[in-house]
N, C-alpha and C positions, 0 to 999 in steps of 0.2 A: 564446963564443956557444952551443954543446954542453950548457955548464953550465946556462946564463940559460933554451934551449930545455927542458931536462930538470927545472927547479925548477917550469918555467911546464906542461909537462903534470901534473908532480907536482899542482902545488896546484888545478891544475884537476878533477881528477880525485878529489881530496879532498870539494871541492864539490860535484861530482857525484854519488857516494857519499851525503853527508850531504843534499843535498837530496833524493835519490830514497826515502830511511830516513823522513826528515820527510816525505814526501808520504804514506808509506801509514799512518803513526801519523795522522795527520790523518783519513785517511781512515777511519778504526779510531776516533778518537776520535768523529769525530761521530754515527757509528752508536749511540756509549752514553752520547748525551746524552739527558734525557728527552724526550717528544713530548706535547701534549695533548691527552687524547682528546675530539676537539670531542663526540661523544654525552654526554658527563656534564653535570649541572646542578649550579649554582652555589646556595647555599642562603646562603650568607656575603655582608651587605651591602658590595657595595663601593665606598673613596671615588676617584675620579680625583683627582691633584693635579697640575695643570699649570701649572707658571712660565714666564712671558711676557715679554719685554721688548722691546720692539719687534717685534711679528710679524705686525704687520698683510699679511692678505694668505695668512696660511697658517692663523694662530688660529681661521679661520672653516671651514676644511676640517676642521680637526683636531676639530674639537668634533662636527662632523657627521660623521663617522665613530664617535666612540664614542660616542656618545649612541643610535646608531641600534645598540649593541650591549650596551647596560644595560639593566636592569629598571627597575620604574618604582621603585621603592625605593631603587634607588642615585642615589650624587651625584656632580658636577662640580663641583671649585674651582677656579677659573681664579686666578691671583694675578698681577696684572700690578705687574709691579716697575719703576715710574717709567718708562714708554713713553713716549716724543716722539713716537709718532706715534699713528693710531686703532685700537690695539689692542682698548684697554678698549669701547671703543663697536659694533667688528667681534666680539668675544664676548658682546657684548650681542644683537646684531641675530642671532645661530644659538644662544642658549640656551633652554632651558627650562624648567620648576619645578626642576626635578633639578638647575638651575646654581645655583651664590654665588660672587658676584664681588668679588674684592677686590683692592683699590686700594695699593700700597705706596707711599709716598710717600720715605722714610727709611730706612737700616737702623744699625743699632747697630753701634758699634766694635768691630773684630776679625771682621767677617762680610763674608764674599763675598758677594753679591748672587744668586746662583742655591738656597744651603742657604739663606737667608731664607727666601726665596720660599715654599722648599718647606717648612718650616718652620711658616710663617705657615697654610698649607692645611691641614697636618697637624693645629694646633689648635683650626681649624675645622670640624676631621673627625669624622663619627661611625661610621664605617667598619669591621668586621672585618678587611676586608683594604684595602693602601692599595697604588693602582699610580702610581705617577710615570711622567708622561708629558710627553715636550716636544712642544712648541709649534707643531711641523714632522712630528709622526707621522701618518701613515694608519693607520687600522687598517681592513684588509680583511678579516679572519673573525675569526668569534665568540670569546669572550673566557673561555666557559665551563670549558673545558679546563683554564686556565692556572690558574684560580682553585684547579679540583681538585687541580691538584698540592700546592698549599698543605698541600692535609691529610698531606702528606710533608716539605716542606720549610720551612722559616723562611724563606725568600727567593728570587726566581728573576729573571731577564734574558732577554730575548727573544737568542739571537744577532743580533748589529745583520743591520741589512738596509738598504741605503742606495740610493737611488737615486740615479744621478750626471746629471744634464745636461751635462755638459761632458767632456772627455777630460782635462784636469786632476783634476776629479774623481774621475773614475774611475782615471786611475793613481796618483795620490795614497794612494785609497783602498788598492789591491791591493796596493803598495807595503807599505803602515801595518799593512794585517789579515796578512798574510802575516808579513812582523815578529812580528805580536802572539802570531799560532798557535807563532811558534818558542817565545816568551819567556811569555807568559802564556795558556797554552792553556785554550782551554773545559771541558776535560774535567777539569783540575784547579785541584780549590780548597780546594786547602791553605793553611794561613797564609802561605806566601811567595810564591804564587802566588795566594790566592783575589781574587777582583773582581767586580764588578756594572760594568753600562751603564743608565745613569740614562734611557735614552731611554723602554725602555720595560719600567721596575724595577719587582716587586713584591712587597711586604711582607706579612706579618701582622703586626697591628696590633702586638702583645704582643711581638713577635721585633723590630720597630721600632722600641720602647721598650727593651727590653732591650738594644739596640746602641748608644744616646744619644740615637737619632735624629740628624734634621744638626746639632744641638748639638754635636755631638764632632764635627764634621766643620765646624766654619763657615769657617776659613780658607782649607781646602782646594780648592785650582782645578778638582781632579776627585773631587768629594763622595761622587759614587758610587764610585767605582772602589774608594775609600776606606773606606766603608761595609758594602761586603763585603768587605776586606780584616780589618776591625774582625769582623765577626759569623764569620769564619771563625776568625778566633785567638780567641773565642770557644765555639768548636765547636758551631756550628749549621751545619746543612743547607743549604747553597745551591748554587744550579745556575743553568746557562743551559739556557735552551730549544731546540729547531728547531722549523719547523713556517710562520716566516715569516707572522705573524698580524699583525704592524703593520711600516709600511716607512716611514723618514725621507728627508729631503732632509740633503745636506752641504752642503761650499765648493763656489765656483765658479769658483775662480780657484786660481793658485800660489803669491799672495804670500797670499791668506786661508788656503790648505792649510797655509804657514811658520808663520804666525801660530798656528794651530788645534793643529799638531803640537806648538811650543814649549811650549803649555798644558798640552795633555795630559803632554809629558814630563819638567815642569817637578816632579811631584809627587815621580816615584819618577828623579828628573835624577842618573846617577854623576857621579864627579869626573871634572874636565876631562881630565887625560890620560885614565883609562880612555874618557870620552867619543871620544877623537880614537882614540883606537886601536881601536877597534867603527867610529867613522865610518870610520877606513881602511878595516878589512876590507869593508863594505858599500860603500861608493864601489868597491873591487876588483869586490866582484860583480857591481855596474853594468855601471862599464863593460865589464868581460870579458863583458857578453852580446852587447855590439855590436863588440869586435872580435876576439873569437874567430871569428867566420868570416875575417878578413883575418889572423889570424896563421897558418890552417891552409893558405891558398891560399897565404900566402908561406913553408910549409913550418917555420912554428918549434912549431905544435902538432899534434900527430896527428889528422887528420881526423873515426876514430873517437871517440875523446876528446873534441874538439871538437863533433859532435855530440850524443853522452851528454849534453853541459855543457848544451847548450842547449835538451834534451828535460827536464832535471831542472827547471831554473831555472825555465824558464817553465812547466813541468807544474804545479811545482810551486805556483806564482803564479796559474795558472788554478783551483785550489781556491778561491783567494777570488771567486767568481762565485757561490758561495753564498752569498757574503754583500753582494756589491755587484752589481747590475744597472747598468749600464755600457755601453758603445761595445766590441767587441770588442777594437777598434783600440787600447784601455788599455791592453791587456797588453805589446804593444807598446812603451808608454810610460813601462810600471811602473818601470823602469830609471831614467829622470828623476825619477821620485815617491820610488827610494827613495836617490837624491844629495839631495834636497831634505828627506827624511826625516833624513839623516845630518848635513846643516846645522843645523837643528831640536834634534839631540840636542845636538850642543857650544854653541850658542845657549844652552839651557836650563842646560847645566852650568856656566856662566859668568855664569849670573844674570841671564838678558835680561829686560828687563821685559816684564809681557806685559800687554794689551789684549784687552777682550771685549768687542763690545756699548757698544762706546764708554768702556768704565770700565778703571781700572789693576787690575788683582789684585793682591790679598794673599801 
């Protein structure tokens, strides 16, 4: 018992250690991410490309939000990609001159449905700089800034910003970005690490073309992610932003968060044992947040110890509130989002099929 007591502060206490190391590089990282300076003017036409597929209901906010932050020289493509329901008619009823709307009916073999889309905008573009935007963004402040960075970089990402309605959501979330900051941090985008978030992505034109565009990317279930993984082994300039200038919706449930996670980690999915042995240790870190208080009151962890654990873990879990606005009450919960997280990864590694939008992926 002695022994079992003395492995179980040991590894606690490791955790502890390493999560409180990861909290302040986090907190170091985000301070030397670029910011955009909203006083600068944008001189570079830009095209918005947003793919559609069923969004009736949010296609109409979203368009009114950037349109009310373009010149009149810039454009909107909306691409609605074979919608069942009134998407294409609800981006009708909130466009303007500045909108082209097109209709996908089909896509060619070997193509995912979302690089189509985007794709399809892109050809239609006349744009210097081109922002992919989904279907679900707000965009609450001006857009000027972001552009100016361009004259630095070949590409940039807004740090996501998601807004949760549900407590699913939101532990799902903090769960997933918390993960993300360990394994693919903002701050670095290197070829093994570099990535883009397609939500709210943006290109120069020329840096666009140079990367394949979603040509080189059409099979891929996360095009984006991909895209800058591509422009960094490349060696061009990309970056993620702060600044919080457009904010998405997510899932809103646990079995669409399964769903959502297995896609995302379907791209860059290890083998199944390494899968099960990372799901172990992250199932460990779960649950030892909820019963390390009952192991210290029944005297097999050291109180202190036991404390530290739980000011790291969840300290360090609360950083993602920068990126998800949420129910406080998620953090809470993040513990569930990241067992559900760790189902998701062995899923994925064992080739679950996945489901988007009603279509099978490639």
């Amino acid at each position: 018992m002695e022994a079992a007591s003395l492995l179980l502060n040991l590894s606690i206490a490791i955790l502890s250690a390493y999560m409180l190391y990861n909290a302040i590089e986090n907190l170091r990282g985000f301070r030397r991410l670029p910011r955009p300076d909203e006083t600068s003017y944008c001189s570079k036409r830009i095209s918005v490309i947003i793919p559609a597929r069923n969004e009736e209901g949010r296609i109409g906010k979203a368009l009114t939000s950037i349109l009310g932050k373009l010149d009149p020289n810039d454009e909107v493509l909306v691409v609605d990609d074979a919608s069942s329901d009134n998407t294409y008619s609800e981006a009708m009823d909130h466009c303007d001159e500045r909108c082209i709307l097109i209709k996908v009916l089909e896509r060619p073999d070997g193509w995912n449905g979302k690089p189509w889309a985007c794709y399809q905008g892109y050809l239609h573009s006349r744009g210097d700089v081109l922002l992919f935007m989904d279907a679900d963004v707000i965009v609450k402040r001006g857009i000027e800034g972001v552009c100016g960075l361009l004259n630095e970089y070949d590409a940039l990402s807004q740090v996501p910003r998601i807004k949760c309605g549900s407590l699913a959501c939101g532990s799902i979330e903090i769960a997933f970005t918390s993960l993300l900051r360990l394994t693919y941090p903002y701050w670095n985008m290197s070829y093994e690490k570099g990535w883009l978030a397609g939500a709210f992505m943006w290109w120069k034109r020329s840096s666009y073309e140079i990367v394949g565009t979603h040509e080189s990317v059409k099979d891929s279930p996360v095009e984006d992610a991909e895209l800058g993984r591509r422009a960094a082994g490349k060696g061009m300039k990309i970056a993620f932003f702060t600044g919080e200038i457009a904010e998405s919706s997510w899932i809103s449930s646990w079995h669409e968060g399964l769903l959502t996670l297995t896609r995302i980690m379907t791209a860059r999915a290890p083998r199944p044992l390494s899968a099960l042995l990372v799901a172990s240790v992250l199932i460990y870190v779960a649950l030892a947040s909820y019963l390390v208080p009952v192991t210290a009151i029944m005297g097999y962890t050291n109180p202190i110890i036991s404390i530290v654990y739980l000011v790291s873990v969840f300290g360090y879990a609360g950083i993602s509130f920068k990126e998800v606005d949420a129910n406080p009450l998620s953090l809470a919960l993040a513990p569930v989002g990241l067992i559900l997280l760790s189902v998701a990864m062995v899923r994925s590694s064992l080739g679950a099929e996945i489901e988007w939008k009603g279509r099978l992926l490639k």
